[in-house]
C-alpha positions in Angstrom: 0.0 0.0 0.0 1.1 3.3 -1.0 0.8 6.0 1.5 1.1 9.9 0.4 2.5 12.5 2.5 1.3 15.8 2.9 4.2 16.9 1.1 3.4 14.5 -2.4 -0.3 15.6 -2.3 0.7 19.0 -2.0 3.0 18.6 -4.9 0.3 16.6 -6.7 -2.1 19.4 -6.6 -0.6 22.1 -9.1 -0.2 19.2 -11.8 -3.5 18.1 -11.1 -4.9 22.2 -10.9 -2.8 22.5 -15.0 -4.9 19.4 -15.8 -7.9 21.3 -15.4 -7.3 24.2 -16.4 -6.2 22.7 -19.9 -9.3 21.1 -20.6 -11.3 24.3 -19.5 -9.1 26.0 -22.2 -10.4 22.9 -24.6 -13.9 23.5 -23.5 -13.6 27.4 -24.4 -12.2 26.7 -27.8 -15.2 24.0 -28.5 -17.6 26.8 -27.5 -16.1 29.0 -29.7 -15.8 26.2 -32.9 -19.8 25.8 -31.6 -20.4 29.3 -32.2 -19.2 29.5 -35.4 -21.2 26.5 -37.0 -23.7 27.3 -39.7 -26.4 24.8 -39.4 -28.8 27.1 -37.8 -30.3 27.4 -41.3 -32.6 24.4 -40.0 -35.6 24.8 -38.4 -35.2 22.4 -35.6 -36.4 21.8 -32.0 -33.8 22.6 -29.6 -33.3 19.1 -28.6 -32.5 18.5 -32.1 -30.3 21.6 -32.6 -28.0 20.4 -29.5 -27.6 17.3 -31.4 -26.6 18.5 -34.2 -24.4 21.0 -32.6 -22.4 18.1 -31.5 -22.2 16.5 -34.7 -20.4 19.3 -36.0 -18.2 20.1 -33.6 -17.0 16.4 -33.8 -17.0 16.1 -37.8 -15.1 19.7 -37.9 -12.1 18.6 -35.3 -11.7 15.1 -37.5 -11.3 17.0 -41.0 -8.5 18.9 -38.9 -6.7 15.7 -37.7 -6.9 14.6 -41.5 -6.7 17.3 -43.8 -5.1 15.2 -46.6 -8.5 13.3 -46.4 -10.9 15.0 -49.4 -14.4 13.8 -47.6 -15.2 12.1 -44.2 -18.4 10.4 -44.1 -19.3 10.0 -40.0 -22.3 8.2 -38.8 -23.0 8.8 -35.3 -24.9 7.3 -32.6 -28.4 8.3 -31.0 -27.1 10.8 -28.4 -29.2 10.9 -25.1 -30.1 14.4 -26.0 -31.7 14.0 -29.0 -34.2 10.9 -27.4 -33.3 7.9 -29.8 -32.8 10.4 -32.7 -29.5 9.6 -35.0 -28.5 11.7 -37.9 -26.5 11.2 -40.8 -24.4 14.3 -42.0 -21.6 13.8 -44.7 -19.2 17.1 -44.5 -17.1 17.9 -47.7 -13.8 19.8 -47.4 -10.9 20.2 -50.2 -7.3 20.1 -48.5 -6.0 23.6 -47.4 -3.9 24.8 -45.6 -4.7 24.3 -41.6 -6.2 27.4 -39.9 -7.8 28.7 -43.4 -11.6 28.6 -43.8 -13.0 28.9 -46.8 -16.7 28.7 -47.7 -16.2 27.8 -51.1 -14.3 25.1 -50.0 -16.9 23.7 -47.6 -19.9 22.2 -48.8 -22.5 20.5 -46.7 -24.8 18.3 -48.1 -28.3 17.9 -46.2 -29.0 16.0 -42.6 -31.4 13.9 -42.7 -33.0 12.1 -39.9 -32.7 7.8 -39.2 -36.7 7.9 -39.5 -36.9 9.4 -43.5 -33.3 7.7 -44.5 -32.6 4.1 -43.7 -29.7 3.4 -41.2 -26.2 3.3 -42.6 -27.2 5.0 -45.5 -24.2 7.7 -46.4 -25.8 9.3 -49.4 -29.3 10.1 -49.6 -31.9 10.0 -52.8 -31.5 12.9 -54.9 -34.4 15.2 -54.9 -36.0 15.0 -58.4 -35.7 18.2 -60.8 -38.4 20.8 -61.3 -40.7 19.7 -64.3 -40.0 23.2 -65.6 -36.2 22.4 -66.3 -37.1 19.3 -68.7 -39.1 21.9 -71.7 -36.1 24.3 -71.9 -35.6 22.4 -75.3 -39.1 24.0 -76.2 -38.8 25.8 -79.1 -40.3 29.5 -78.3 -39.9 31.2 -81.7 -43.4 31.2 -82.5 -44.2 33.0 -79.5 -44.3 36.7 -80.8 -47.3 35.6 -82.3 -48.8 34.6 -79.5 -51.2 36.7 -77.4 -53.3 36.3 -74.9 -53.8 32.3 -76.4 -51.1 31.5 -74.6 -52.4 32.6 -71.3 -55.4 29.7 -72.4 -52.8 27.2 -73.4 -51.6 27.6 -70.2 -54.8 27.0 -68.4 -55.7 24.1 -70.8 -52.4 22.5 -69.6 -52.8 23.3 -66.1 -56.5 21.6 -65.8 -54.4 18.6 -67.4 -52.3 18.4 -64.3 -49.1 19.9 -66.2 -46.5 22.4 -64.8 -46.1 25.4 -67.6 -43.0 27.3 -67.2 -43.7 31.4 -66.8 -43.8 33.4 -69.8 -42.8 37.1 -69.9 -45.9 39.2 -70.4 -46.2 40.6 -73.9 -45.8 44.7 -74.2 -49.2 46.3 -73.9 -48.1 48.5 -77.1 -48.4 46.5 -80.2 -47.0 48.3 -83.3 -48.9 48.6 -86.3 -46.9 47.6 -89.8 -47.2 50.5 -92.4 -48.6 49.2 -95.7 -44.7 51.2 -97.4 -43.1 47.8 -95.6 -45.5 45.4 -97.3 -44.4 47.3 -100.7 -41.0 47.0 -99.8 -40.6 43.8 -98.4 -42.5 41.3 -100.5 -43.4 40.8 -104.2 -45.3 39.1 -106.4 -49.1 39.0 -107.4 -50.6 39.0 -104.2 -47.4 40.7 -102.0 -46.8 36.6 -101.1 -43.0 36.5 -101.8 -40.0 38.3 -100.1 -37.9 39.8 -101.4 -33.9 39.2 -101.5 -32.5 41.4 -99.5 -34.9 41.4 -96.7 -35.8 39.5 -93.6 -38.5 37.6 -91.9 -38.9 37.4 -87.7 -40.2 33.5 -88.0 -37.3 30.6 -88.8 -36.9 29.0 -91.9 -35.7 26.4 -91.3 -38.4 24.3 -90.3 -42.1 24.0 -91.6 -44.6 26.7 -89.3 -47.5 25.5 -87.2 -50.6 24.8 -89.4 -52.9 27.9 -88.0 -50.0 30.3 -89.1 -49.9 28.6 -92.7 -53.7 29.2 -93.1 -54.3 32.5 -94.9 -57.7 33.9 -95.0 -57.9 33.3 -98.9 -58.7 29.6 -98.1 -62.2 30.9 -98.0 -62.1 31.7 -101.7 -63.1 28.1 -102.0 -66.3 28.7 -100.4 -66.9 31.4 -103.0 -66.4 29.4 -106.1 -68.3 26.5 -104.9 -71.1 28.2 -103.4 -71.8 30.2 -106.7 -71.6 26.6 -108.5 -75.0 25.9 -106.3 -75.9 29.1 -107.5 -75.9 28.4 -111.3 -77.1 24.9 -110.9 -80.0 26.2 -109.2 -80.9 28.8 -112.0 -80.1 26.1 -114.6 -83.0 23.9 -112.9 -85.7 26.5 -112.5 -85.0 29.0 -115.2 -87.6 28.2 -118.0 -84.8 29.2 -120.8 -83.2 26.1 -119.9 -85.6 23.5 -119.3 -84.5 21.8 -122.0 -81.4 20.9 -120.4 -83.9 18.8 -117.8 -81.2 19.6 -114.9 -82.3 17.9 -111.6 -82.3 20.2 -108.6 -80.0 17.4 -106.8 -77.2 19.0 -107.9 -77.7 21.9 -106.4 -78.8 20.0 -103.0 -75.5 18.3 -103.5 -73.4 21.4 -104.3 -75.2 23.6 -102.0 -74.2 20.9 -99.0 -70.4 20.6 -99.9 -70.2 24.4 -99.9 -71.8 24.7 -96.6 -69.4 21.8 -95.1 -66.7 23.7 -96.4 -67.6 27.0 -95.0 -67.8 25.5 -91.8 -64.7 23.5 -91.8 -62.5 26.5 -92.7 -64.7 28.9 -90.1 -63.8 26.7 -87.8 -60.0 26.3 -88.9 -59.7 30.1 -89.0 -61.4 30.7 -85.5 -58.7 28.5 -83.8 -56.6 31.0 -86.0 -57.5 33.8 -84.3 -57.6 32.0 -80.9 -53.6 31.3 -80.8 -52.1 33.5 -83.4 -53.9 37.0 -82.6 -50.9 38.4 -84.2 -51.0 36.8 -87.5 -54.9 37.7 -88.0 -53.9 41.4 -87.4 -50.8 41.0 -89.6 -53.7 39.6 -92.6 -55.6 42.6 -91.8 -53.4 45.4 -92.2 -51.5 43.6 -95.5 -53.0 45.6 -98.1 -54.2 42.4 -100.6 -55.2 39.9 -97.7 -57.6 42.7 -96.4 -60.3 42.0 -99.2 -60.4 38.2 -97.9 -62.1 39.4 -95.2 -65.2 39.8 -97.0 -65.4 36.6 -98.6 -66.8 34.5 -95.6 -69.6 37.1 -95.1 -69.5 37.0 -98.9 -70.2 33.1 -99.4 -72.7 33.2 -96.5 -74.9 35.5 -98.7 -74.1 32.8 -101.7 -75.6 30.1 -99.5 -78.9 32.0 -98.9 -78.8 32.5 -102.5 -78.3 29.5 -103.4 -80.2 27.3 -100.8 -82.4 24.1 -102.2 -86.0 25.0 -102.6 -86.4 21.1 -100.4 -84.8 22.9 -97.4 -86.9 26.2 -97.3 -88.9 28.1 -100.0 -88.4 31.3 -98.1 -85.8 33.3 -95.4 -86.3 35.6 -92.8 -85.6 39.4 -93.5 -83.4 39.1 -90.4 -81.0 37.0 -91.7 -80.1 39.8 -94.4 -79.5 42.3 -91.4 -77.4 39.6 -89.6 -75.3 39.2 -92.6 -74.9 42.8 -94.2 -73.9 44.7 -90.8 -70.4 42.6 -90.6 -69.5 44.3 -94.4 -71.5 47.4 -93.5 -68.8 47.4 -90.5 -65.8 46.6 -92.9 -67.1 49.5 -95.7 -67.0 51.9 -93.1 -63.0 50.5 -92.0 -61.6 49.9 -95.6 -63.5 53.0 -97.9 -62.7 55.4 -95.6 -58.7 54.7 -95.4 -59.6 55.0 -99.1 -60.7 58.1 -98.9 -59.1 60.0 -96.3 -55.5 60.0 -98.1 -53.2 58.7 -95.7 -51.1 55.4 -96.5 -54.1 53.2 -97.5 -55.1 55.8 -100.1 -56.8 54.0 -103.0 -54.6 55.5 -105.5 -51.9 53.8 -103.5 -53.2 50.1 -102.6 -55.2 49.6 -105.7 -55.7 46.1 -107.1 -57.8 43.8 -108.6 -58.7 42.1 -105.1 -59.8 45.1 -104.3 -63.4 44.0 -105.9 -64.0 41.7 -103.4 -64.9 44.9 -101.0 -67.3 45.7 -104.2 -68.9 43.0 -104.8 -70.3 42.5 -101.6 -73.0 45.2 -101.7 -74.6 44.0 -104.9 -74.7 40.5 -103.5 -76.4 42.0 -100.9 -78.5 44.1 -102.4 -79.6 40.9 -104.8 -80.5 39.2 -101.8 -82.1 41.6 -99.8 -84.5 42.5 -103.0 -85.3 38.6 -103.3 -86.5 38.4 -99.8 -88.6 41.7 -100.4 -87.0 44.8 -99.2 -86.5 48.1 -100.7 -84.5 50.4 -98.7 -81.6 48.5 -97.6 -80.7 46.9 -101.0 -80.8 50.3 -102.9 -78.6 51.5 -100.4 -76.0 49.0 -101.2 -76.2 48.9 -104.1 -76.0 52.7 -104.3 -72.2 52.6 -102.1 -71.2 49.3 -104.4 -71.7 51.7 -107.9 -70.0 54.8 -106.6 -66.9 52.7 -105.4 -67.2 50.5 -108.2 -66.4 53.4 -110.7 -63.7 54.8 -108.7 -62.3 51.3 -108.0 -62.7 50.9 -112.3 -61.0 54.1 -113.2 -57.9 53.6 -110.9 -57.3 50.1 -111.8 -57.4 50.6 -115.8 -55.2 53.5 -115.5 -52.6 52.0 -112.8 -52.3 54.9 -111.0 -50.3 53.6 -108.3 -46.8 52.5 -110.4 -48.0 52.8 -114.2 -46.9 49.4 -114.2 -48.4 46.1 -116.3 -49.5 44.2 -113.6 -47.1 40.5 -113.5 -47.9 37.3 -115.5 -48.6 35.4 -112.2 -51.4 38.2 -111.5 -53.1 37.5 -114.8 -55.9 35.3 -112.9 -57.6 38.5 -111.4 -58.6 40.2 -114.1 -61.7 38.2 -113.6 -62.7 40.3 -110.7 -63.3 43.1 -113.3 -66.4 40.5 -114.7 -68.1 39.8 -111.1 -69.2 43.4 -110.3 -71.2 44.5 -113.5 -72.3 40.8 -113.4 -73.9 40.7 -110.1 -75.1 44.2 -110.2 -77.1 43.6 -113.8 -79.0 40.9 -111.1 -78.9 42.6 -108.1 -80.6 45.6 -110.0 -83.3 43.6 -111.9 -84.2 42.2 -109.1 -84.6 45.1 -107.4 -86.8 46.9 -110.1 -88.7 43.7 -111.2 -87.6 43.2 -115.0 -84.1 43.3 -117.2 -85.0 46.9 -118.0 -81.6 48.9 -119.3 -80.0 49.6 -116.4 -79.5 45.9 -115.7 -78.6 45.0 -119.6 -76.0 47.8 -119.3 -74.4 46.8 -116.3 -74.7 43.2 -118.2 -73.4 44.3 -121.3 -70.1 45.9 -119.7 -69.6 42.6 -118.0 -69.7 40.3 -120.7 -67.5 42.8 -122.7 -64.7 42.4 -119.9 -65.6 38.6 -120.4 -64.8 38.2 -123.9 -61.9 40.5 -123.7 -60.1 38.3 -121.5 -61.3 35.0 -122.9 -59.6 35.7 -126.1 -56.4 36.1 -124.4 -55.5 32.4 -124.3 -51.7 33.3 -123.8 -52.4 35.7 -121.2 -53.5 32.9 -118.7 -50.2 30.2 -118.9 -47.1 29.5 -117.4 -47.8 30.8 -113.6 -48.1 29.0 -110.6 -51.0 27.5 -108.7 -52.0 29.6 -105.9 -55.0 29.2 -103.4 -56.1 32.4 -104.3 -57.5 31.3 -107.9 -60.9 30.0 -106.0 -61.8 33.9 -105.5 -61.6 34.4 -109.1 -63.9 31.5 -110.1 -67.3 33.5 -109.0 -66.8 36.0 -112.0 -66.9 33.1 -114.5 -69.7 31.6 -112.6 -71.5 35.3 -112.1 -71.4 36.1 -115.8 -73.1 32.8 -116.2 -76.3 33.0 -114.0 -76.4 36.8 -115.6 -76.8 35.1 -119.1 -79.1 32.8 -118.0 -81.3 35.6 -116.6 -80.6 37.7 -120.1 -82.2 34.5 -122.1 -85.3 34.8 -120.0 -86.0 38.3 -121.5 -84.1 37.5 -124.8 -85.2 34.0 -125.8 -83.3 32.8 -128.8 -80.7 30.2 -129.7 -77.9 32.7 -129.5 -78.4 33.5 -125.8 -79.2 29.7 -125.0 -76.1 28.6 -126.4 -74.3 31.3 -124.7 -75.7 30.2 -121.1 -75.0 26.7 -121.8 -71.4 27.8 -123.1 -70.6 30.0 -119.9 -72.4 27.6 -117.5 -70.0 25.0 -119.3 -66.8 26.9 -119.0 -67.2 27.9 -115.3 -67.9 24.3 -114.0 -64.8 23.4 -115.7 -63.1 25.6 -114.1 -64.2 25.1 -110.8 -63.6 21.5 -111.1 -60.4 22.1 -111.9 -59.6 24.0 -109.7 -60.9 21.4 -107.1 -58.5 18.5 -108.9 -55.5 20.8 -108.2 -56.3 21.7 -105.2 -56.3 18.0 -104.0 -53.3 17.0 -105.5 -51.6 19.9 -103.9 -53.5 19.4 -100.3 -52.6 15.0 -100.2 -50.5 14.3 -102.8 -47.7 17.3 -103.1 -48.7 18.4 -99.9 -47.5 21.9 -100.2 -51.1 23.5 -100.6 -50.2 25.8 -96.8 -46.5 26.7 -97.9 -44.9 28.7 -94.8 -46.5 32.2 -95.2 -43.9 34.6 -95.4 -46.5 37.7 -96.0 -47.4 37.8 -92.4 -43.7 37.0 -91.4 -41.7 40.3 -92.3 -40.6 42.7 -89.9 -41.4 45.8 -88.9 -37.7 47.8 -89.5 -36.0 47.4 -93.3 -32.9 45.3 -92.8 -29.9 47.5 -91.9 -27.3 47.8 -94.6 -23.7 49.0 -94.7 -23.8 51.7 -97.8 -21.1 54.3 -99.3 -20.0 57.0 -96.5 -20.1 59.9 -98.8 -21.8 62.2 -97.7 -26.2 62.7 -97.6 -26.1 64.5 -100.9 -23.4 62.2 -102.4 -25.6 59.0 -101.2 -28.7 60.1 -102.6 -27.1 60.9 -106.2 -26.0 57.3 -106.1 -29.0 55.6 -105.5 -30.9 57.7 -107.7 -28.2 56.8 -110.3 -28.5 53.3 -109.8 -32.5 53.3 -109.7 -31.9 55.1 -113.6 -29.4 52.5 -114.4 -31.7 49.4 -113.3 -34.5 50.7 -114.8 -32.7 51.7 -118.1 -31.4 48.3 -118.6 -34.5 47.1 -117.9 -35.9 48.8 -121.0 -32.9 47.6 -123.3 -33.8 44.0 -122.2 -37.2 44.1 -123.0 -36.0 46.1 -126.2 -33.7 43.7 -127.9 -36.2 40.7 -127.2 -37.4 40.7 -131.0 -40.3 38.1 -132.7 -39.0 34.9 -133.7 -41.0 35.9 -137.2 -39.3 39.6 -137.0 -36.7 40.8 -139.6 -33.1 41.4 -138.2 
C-alpha cells in the first residue's frame, strides 16, 4: 500500500490544478468552434439543434486531424439528447492549408433524420428536378405571335395536371406595320414573296404550325363553290333552260359541300384567331389579304342565294341584317382609309382584289331585293356603284406604279367581270324586270368577259396559288347573268351562250378542285410557310457608301436610272421569232 505525504499531495495538486485548467481552455475553444457553426439554417427543435451541434463540432475537429483526407463520411450514434434520434451528415472539405476557412471550399450536403433515411445509409436519394427544367428544349420562336392564347394554353395545360414554365408578359403597345413595308418587303401578285434582300422574324428552317400557314384566302373556295349551287340552281328553274332537264340534286349536293366547307375552314380560322392573334392582325393590315375578309360574309350570302328549294322556300328578313352589318362594318373600315389620303389611299393600294370589297354590296343588295325589301338593297347597291367606278377608273389606268401588272397576276382580271355581273342581277331584281339599267351593267360585263377570254396566252405559265378559288365566281357570275338575259331575250344565240358559260365555269371550278387535292394530299405543299405575315417591322440595316447625304442620294438615284434603263434595253432587244433582223 502506498501512503502519500502531505508533502506529495501538495506537490500533486498544481499538476492536477494544470490538468484542469487545460481542458477548461479545450472547452472554451469548443464553444467558440460551436459558435461559429452554420447549421442554424434548419428549423429544428432545440433538442434536435444540441444534437446536431455536436455533430459538427466532432466532424469539424476530425477534418483537422486529417486534412489530406478529401471527404469524411461519420455516422453517429443516437445521443441521449436527442431521445433515440441519429443523424446522418456527410461534411465535404478540399485540402488547405490548416487554420484557413473557406466557404467555397466547404460544402454541406443535407442532414437527414434515421426515421426518412434508412440506417447506414451515407448518401441520400436525390431530390427530383423541377418539371420546368425538362421543356427548356421547347422551341419559343413562334411566341411573338402569341397573345393572350397563350395565357389559355396555359390553363388548358394546367387543368391537365401539367407544370407550364412562366412566360414574360407581352408589351401592352403593339406596333402597327405600315402598308410602305408590305411594298418594300414582298413581291409578287398578291405581296406573297420576299424579297432578296430582306428578312422575316419566323425561322426557316423548319415548316410553321398549321394555323400560321392558313391565310384567309382559303375561303375563296367557299366562294367558287357556293356560286356553283348558285348556277345549278338557275339552270334547274330558269324556263330558258328547261331543255337541259337539270335535276335540282345537284344543287342539294353542291349547295351541302359548300356549306361543309364553310364550316370546316370557319372553324380552322377561329382557332386561327384564338392562338395567333398576331397573325390575323398581320392579314388585316396587309393591303391584298384585307379583301379576304369579305369573302366569308361574302359566301354566306351565296348560300342564302343558293339554298335548295327542299330545305326552305323562303328566309327571314333578319337573316339579311345579320349578314350585311359585318360588311357594312368593314365598308365603313376599308373605304374610308380609301378616302381620307393617308397610306391606305386607294390611289396607292389599288388592285384587282380590291373588288371583293365591291362586290359584296350587290350581292347584298340581290338578296335583300329577293326576300322583299326596298330600302336596304338600294342602299348598297347605291355605295357598291359609286366605289365600283372609282375602283374601275384607278385600276385601268394604274395609278399607283404605271406598271403592267405581273404574269402570275393575270388570274384577277376576272374580278373586273363579277361586279357588272352581279349588279345587272342585283338591280333587276330590285326593279322587277331586265330593263336597261341591268342589260348595261350586263353588257359591260360580258364585254370584260370576252376580252379576256380571247387572251389564251395571257393565262399560262404561272403557278397554282390558293387564291385562284376567289376568281372563279366572275366566270360563274357572268353565267347566272346570261341565264337571266335569255329569259327576257329568248333565242338560240343567248341559250347557247348560257350553256357555253355555264360549261366553262364548271370546268373551271372543277379544276380548280382536282388541283387543289393534288396539292393538299399528294404534293402536300397546298399551306406553304406564309412569309406575307412574317416580315418585320424595320428594313434590314445595310452598310452603304460613307459619302456624304447628298453624295448618297445621287448614287442611288443613279442606280435606280441604271436598273431601270437596262430594264428597258432587255425588253428592247427581245425581238419576234418571225421579226426581220
Amino acid at each position: 500500500m502506498i501512503r502519500t505525504t502531505k508533502e506529495d499531495f501538495a506537490q500533486m495538486i498544481p499538476s492536477v490544478s494544470k490538468t484542469i485548467t487545460c481542458h477548461h481552455k479545450t472547452m472554451k475553444r469548443f464553444d467558440s468552434i460551436l459558435e461559429d457553426t452554420d447549421l442554424i439554417d434548419y428549423k429544428l427543435d432545440q433538442t434536435r439543434c444540441r444534437s446536431l451541434n455536436s455533430l459538427a463540432t466532432g466532424t469539424k475537429g476530425a477534418a483537422e486531424q486529417q486534412s489530406d483526407t478529401s471527404t469524411i463520411s461519420i455516422s453517429m450514434p443516437p445521443t441521449p439528447s436527442s431521445k433515440g434520434v441519429g443523424f446522418n451528415e456527410i461534411y465535404s472539405q478540399t485540402s488547405t492549408p490548416r487554420g484557413t476557412t473557406t466557404t467555397q471550399n466547404n460544402k454541406r450536403i443535407s442532414s437527414y433524420s434515421q426515421t426518412s433515411t434508412p440506417r447506414g445509409t451515407v448518401f441520400p436519394e436525390s431530390p427530383k428536378l423541377p418539371r420546368s427544367n425538362t421543356n427548356k428544349l421547347k422551341d419559343t420562336r413562334f411566341d411573338s405571335f402569341k397573345t393572350w392564347s397563350g395565357r389559355l394554353e396555359r390553363q388548358l395545360s394546367a387543368l391537365r395536371g401539367k407544370e407550364q414554365e412562366p412566360i414574360s408578359q407581352p408589351s401592352p403597345h403593339i406596333e402597327t406595320i405600315p402598308v410602305d413595308r408590305y411594298f418594300d418587303a414582298l413581291e409578287g401578285p398578291e405581296l406573297d414573296t420576299l424579297r432578296a434582300s430582306e428578312e422575316i422574324i419566323l425561322p426557316e428552317d423548319r415548316k410553321w404550325p398549321f394555323l400560321l400557314r392558313f391565310p384567309i384566302s382559303s375561303f375563296g373556295i367557299c366562294l367558287g363553290v357556293s356560286s356553283q349551287a348558285i348556277m345549278w340552281k338557275n339552270l334547274a328553274t330558269s324556263a330558258s333552260t328547261n331543255f337541259l332537264h337539270v335535276s335540282l340534286k345537284a344543287n342539294l349536293g353542291l349547295w351541302c359541300i359548300s356549306a361543309a366547307l364553310m364550316i370546316i375552314i370557319s372553324f380552322v380560322y377561329a382557332l386561327k384567331f384564338i392562338f395567333y392573334f398576331e397573325a390575323v392582325r398581320r392579314e388585316y393590315y396587309h393591303p391584298i389579304r384585307v379583301n379576304f375578309f369579305f369573302a366569308p360574309f361574302i359566301s354566306l350570302l351565296f348560300l342564302a342565294l343558293g339554298v335548295p328549294t327542299s330545305i326552305t322556300q323562303h328566309l327571314h328578313t333578319s337573316l339579311w341584317y345579320i349578314l350585311m352589318f359585318p360588311i357594312f362594318c368593314l365598308e365603313l373600315k376599308l373605304y374610308g382609309q380609301w378616302m381620307s389620303g393617308g397610306q391606305r389611299r386607294l390611289s396607292k393600294v389599288a388592285n384587282p382584289s380590291n373588288h371583293l370589297s365591291i362586290v359584296g354590296n350587290f350581292v347584298g343588295a340581290l338578296l335583300g331585293a329577293s326576300m322583299g325589301l326596298k330600302e336596304g338593297p338600294i342602299f348598297f347597291f347605291a355605295v357598291g356603284l359609286a366605289h365600283y367606278i372609282v375602283m374601275f377608273v384607278t385600276l385601268y389606268q394604274r395609278l399607283p406604279t404605271n406598271d403592267t401588272l405581273p404574269k402570275e397576276l393575270h388570274p384577277v382580271f376576272f374580278l373586273f367581270v363579277a361586279a357588272p355581273s352581279v349588279a345587272s342581277m342585283a338591280w333587276t331584281t330590285i326593279q322587277g324586270s331586265f330593263d336597261h339599267g341591268s342589260r348595261i351593267a350586263y353588257f359591260i360585263a360580258l364585254f370584260l368577259y370576252f376580252s379576256l377570254a380571247v387572251r389564251i396566252n395571257f393565262f399560262r405559265g404561272f403557278k397554282f396559288s390558293l387564291a385562284w378559288w376567289a376568281y372563279t365566281f366572275p366566270m360563274t357570275g357572268a353565267a347566272i347573268a346570261t341565264i337571266k338575259y335569255s329569259l327576257v331575250v329568248t333565242n338560240l344565240v343567248t341559250k347557247c351562250l348560257a350553256i357555253i358559260l355555264c360549261g366553262l365555269s364548271t370546268l373551271t371550278v372543277t379544276g380548280l378542285l382536282v388541283t387543289t387535292i393534288i396539292h393538299a394530299f399528294v404534293l402536300r405543299d397546298l399551306f406553304p410557310n406564309d412569309i406575307a405575315i412574317a416580315i418585320s417591322k424595320r428594313p434590314k440595316t445595310t452598310r452603304k457608301w460613307y459619302l456624304g447625304s447628298s453624295h448618297s442620294k445621287d448614287i442611288d438615284q443613279y442606280l435606280k436610272f441604271v436598273d431601270s434603263f437596262q430594264a428597258k434595253d432587255i425588253e428592247a432587244s427581245i425581238t419576234h421569232p418571225n421579226s426581220s433582223n
